[in-house]
PDB file of N, CA, C and O in Angstrom:
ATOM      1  N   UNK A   1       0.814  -1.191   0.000  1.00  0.00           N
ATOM      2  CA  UNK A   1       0.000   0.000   0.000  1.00  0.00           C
ATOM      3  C   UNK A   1       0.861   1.260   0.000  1.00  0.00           C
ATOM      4  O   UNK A   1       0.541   2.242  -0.669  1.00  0.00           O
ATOM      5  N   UNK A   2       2.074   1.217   0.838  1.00  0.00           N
ATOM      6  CA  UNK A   2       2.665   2.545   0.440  1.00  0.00           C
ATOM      7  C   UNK A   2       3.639   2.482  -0.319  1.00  0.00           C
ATOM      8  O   UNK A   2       4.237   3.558  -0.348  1.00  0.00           O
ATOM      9  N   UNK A   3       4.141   1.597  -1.044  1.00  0.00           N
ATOM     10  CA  UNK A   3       4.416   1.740  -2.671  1.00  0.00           C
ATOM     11  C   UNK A   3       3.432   2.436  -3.443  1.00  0.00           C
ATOM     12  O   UNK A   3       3.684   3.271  -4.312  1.00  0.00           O
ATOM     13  N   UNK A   4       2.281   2.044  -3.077  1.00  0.00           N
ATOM     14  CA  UNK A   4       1.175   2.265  -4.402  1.00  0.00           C
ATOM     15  C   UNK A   4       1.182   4.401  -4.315  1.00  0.00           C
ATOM     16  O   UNK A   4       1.405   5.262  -5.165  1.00  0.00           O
ATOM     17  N   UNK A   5       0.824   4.449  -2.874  1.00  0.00           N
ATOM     18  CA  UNK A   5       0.754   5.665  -2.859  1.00  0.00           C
ATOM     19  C   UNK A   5       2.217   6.276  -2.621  1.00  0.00           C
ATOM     20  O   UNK A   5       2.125   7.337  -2.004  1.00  0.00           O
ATOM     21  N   UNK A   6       3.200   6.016  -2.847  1.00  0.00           N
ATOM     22  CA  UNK A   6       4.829   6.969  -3.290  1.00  0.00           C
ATOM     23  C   UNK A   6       4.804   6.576  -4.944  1.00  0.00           C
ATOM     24  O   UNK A   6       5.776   7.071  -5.514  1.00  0.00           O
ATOM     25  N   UNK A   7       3.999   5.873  -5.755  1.00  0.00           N
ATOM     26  CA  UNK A   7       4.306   5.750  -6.970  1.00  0.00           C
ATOM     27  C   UNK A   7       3.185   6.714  -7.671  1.00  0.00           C
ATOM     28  O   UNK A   7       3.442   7.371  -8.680  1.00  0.00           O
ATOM     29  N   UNK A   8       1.688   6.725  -6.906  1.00  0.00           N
ATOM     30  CA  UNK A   8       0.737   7.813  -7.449  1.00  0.00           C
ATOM     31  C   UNK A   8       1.363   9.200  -6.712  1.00  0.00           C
ATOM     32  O   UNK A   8       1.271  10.162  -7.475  1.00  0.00           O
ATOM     33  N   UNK A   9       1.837   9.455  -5.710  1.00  0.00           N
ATOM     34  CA  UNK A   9       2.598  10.980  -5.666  1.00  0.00           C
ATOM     35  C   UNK A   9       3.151  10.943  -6.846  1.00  0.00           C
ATOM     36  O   UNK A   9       2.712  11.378  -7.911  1.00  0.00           O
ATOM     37  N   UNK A  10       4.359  10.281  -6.566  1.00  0.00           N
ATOM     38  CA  UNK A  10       5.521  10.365  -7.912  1.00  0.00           C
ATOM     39  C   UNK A  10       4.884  10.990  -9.190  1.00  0.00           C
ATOM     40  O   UNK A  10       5.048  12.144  -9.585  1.00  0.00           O
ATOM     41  N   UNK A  11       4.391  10.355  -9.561  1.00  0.00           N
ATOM     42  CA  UNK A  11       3.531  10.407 -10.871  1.00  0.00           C
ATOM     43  C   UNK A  11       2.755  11.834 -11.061  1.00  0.00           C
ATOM     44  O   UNK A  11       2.705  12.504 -12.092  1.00  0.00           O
ATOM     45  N   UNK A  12       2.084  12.157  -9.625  1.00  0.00           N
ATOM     46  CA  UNK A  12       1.369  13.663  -9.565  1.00  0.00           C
ATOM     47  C   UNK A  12       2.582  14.497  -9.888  1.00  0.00           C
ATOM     48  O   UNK A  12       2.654  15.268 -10.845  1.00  0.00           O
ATOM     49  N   UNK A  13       3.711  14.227  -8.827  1.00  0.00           N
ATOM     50  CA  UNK A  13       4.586  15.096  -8.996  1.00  0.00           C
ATOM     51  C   UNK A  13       5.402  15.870 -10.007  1.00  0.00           C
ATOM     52  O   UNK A  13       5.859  17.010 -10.087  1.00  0.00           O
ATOM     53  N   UNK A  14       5.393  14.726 -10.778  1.00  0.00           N
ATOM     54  CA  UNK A  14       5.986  14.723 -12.231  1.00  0.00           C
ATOM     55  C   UNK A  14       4.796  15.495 -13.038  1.00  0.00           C
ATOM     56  O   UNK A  14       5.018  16.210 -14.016  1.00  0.00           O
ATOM     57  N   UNK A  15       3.635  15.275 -12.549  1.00  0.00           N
ATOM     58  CA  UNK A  15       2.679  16.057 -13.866  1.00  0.00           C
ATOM     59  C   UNK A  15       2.418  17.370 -13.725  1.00  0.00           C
ATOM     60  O   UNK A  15       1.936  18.057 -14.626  1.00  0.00           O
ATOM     61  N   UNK A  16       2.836  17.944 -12.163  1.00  0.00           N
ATOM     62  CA  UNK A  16       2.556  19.297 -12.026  1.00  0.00           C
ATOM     63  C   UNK A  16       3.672  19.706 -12.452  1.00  0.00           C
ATOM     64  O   UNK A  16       3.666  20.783 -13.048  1.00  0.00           O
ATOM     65  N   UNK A  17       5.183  18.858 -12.252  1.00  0.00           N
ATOM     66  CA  UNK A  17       6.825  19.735 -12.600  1.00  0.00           C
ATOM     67  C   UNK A  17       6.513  19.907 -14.055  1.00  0.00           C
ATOM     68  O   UNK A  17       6.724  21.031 -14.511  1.00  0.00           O
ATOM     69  N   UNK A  18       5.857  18.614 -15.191  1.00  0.00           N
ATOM     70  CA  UNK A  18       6.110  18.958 -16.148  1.00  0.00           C
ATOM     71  C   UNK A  18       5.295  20.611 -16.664  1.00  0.00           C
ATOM     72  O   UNK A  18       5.965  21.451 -17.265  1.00  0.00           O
ATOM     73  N   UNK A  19       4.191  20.792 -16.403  1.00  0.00           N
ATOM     74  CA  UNK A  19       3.709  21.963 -16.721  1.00  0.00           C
ATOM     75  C   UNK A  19       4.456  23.032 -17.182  1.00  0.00           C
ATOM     76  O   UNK A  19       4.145  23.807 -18.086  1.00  0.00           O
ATOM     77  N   UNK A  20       5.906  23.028 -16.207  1.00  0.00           N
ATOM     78  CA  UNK A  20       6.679  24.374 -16.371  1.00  0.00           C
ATOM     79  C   UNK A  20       7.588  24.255 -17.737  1.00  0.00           C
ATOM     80  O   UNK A  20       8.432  25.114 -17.989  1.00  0.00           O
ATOM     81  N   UNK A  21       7.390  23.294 -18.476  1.00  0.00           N
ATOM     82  CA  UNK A  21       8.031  22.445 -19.584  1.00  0.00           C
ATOM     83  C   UNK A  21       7.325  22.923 -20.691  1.00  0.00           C
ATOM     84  O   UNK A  21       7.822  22.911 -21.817  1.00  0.00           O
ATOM     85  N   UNK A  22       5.847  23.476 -20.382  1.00  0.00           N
ATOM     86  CA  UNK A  22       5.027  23.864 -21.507  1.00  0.00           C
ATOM     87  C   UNK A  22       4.470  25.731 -21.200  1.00  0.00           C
ATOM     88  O   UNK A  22       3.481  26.286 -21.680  1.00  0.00           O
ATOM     89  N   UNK A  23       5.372  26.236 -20.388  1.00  0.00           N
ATOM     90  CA  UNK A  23       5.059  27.347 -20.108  1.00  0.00           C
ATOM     91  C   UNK A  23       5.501  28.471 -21.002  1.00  0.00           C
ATOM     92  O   UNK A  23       6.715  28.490 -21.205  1.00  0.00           O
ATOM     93  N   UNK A  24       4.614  29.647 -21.727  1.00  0.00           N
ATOM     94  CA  UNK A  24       5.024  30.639 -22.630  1.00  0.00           C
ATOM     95  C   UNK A  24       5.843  31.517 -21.489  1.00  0.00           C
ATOM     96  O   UNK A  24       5.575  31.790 -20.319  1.00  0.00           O
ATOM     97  N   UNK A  25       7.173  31.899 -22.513  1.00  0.00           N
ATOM     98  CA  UNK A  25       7.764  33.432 -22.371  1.00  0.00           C
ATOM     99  C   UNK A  25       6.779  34.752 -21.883  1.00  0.00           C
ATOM    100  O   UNK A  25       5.786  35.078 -22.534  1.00  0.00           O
ATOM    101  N   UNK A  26       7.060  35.208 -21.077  1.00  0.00           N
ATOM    102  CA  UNK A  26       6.199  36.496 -20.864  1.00  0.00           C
ATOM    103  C   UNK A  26       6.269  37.362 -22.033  1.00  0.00           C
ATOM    104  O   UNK A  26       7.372  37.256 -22.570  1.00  0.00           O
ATOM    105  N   UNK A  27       5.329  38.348 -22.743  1.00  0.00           N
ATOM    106  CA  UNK A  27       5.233  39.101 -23.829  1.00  0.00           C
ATOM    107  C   UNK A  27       6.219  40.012 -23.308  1.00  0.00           C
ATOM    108  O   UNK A  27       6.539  40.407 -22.187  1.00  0.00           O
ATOM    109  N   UNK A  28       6.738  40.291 -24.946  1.00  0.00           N
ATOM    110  CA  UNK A  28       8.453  41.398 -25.208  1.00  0.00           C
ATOM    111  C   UNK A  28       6.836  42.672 -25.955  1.00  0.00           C
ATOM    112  O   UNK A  28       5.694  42.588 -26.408  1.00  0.00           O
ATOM    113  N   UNK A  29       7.855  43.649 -25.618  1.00  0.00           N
ATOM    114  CA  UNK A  29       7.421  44.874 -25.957  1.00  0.00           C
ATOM    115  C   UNK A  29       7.583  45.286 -27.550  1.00  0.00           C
ATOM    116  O   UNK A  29       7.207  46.365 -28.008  1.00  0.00           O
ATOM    117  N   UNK A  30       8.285  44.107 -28.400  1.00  0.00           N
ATOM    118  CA  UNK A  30       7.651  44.000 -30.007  1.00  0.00           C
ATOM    119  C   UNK A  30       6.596  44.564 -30.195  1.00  0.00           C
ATOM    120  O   UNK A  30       5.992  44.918 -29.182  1.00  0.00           O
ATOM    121  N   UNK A  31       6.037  44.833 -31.416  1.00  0.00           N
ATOM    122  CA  UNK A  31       4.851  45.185 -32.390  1.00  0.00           C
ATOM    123  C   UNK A  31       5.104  45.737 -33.322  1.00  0.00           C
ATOM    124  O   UNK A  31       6.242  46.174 -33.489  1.00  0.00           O
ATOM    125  N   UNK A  32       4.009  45.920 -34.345  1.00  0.00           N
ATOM    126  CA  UNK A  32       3.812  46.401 -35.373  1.00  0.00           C
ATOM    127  C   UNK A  32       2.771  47.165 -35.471  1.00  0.00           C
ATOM    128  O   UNK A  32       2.601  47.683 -36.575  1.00  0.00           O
ATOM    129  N   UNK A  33       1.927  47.424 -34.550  1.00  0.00           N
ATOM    130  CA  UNK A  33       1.021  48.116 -34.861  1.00  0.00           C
ATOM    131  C   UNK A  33       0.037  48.758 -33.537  1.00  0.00           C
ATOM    132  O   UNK A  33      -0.429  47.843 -32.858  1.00  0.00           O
ATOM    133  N   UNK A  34      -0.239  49.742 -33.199  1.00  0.00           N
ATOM    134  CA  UNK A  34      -0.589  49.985 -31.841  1.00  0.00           C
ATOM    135  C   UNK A  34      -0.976  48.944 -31.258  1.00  0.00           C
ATOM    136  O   UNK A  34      -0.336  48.353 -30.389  1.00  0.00           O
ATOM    137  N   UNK A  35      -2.246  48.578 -31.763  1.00  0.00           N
ATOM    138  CA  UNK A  35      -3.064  47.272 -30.916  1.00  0.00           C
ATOM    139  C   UNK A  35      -2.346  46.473 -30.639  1.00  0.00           C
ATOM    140  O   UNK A  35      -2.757  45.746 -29.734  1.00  0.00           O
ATOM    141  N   UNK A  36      -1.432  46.257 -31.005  1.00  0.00           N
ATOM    142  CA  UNK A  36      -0.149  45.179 -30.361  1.00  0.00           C
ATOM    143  C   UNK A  36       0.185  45.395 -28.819  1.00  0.00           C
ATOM    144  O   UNK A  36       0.505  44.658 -27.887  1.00  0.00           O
ATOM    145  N   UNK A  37      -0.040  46.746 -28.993  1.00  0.00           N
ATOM    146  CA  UNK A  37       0.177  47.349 -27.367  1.00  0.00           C
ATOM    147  C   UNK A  37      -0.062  47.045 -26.497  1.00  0.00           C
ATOM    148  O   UNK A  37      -0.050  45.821 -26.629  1.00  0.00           O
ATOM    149  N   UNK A  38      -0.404  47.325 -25.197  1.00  0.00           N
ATOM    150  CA  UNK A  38      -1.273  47.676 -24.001  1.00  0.00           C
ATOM    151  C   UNK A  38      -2.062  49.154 -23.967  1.00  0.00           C
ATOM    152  O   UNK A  38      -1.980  49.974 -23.053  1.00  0.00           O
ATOM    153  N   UNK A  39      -2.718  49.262 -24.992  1.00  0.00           N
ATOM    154  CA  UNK A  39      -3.573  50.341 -24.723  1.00  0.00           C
ATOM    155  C   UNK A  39      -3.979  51.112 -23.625  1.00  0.00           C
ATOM    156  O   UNK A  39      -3.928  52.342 -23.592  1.00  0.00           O
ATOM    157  N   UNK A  40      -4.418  50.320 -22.646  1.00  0.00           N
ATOM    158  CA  UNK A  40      -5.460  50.924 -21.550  1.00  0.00           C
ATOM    159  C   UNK A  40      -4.143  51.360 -20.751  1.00  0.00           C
ATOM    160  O   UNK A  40      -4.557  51.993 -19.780  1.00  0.00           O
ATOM    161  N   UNK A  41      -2.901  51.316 -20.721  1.00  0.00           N
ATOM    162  CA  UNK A  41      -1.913  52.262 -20.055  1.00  0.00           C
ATOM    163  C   UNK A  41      -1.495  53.207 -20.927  1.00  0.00           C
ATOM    164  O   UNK A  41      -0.355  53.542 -20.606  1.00  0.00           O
ATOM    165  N   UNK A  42      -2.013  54.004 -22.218  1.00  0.00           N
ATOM    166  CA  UNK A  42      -2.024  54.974 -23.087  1.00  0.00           C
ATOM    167  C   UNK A  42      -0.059  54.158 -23.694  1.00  0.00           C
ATOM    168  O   UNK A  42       0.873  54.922 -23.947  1.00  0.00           O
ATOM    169  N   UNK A  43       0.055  52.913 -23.766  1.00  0.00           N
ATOM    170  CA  UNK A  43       1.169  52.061 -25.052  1.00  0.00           C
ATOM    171  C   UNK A  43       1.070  52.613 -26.355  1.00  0.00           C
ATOM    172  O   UNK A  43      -0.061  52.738 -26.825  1.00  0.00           O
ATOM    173  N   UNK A  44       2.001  52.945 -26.982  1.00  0.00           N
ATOM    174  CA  UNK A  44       1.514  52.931 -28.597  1.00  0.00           C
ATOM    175  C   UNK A  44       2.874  52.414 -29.089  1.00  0.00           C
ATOM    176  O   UNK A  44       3.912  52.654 -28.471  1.00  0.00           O
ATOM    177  N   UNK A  45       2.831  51.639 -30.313  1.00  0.00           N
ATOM    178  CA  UNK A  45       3.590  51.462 -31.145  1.00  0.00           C
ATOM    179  C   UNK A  45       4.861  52.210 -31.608  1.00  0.00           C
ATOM    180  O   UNK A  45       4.505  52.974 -32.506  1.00  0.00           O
ATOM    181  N   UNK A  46       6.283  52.332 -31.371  1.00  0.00           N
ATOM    182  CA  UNK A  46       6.903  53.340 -31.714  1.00  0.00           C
ATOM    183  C   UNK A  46       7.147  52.631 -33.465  1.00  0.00           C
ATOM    184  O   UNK A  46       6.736  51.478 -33.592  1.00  0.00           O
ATOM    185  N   UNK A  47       7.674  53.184 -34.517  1.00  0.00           N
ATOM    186  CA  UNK A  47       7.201  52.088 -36.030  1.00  0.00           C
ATOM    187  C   UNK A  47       8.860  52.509 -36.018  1.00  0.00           C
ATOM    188  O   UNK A  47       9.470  51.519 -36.425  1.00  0.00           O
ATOM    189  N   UNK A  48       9.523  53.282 -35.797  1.00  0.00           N
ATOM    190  CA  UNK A  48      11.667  53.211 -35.824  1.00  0.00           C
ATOM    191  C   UNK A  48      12.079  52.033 -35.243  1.00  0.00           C
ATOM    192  O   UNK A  48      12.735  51.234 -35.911  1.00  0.00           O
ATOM    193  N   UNK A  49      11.785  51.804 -34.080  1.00  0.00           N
ATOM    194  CA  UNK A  49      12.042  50.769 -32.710  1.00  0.00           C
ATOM    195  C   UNK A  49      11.183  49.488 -32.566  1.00  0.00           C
ATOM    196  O   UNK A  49      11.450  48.446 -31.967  1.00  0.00           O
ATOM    197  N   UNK A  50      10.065  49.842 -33.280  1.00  0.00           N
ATOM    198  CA  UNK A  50       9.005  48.204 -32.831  1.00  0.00           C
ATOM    199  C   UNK A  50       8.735  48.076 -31.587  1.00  0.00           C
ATOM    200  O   UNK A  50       8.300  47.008 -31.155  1.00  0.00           O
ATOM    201  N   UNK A  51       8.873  48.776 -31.068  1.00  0.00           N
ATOM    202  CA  UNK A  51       8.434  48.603 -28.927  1.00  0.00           C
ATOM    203  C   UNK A  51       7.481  49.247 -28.868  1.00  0.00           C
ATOM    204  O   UNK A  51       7.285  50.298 -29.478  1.00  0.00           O
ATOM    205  N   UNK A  52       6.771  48.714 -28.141  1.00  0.00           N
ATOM    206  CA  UNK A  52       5.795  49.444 -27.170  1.00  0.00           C
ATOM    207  C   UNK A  52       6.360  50.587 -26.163  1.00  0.00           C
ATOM    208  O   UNK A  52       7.228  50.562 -25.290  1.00  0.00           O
ATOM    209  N   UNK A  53       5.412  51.700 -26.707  1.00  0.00           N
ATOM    210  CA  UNK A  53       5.701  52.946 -25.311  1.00  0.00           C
ATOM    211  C   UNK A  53       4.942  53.724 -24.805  1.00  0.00           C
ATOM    212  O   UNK A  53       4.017  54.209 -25.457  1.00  0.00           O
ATOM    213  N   UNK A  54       5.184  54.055 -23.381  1.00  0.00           N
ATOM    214  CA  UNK A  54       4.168  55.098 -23.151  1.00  0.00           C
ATOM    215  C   UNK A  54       4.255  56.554 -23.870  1.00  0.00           C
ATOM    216  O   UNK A  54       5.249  57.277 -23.948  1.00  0.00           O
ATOM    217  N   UNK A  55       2.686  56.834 -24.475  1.00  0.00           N
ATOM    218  CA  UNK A  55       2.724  57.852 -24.653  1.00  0.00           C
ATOM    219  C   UNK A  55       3.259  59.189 -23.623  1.00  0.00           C
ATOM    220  O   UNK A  55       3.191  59.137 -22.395  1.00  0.00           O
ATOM    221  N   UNK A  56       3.703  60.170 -24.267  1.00  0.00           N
ATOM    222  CA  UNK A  56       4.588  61.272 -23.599  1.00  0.00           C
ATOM    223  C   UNK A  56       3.305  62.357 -22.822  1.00  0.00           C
ATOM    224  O   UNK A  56       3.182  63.001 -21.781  1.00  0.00           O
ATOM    225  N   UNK A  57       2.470  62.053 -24.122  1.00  0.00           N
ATOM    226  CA  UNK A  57       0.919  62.740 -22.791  1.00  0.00           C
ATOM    227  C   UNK A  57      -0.453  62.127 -21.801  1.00  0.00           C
ATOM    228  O   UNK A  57      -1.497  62.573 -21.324  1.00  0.00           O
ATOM    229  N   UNK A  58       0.517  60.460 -21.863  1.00  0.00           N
ATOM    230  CA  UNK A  58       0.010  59.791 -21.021  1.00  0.00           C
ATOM    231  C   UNK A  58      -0.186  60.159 -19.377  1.00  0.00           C
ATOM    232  O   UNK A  58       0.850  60.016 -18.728  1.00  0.00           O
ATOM    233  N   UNK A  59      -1.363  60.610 -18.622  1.00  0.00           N
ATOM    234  CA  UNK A  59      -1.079  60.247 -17.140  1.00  0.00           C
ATOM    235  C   UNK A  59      -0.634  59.931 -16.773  1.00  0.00           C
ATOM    236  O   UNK A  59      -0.113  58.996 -17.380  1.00  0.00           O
ATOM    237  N   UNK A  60      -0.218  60.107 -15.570  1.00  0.00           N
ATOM    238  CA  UNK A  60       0.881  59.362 -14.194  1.00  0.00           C
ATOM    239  C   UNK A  60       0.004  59.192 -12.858  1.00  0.00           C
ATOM    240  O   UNK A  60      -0.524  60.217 -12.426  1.00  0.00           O
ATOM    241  N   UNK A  61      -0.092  58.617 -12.527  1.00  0.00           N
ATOM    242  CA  UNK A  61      -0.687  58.520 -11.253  1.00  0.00           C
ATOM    243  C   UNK A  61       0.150  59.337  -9.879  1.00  0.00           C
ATOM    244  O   UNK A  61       1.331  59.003  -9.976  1.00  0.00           O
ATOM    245  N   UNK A  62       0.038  59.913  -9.126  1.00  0.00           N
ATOM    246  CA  UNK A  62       0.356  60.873  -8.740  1.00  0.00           C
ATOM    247  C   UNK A  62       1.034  59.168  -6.929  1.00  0.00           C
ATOM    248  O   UNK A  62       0.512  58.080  -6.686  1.00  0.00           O
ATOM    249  N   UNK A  63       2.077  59.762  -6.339  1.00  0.00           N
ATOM    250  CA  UNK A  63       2.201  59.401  -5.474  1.00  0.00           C
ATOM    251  C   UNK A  63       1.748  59.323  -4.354  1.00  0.00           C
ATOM    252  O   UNK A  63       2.337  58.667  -3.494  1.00  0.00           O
TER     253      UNK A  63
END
């Protein structure tokens, strides 16, 4: 019996480690085209550089 259950851990264990095996890169600040952006923090497309940036008359949240 506790073979059975150190071989079903094992096995869990292995299926949650593998997950990190299939995990995406966090998004790079690339684009081509505003909507590529993050909009709703006033992002736009720079088209010289390909990055995402904040606009220069974007808000700041005040401290």
């Amino acid at each position: 019996m506790v073979k059975l259950a150190l071989a079903i851990s094992l096995v869990l264990g292995l299926g949650v480690a593998s997950c990190t095996l299939f995990d995406e890169d966090p998004p790079d600040d690339s684009c081509e085209v505003d909507t590529d952006c993050f909009r709703a923090q006033g992002e736009v497309c720079n088209q010289m550089t390909h990055e995402c940036e904040v606009r220069s008359d974007a808000g700041v949240d005040a401290p």
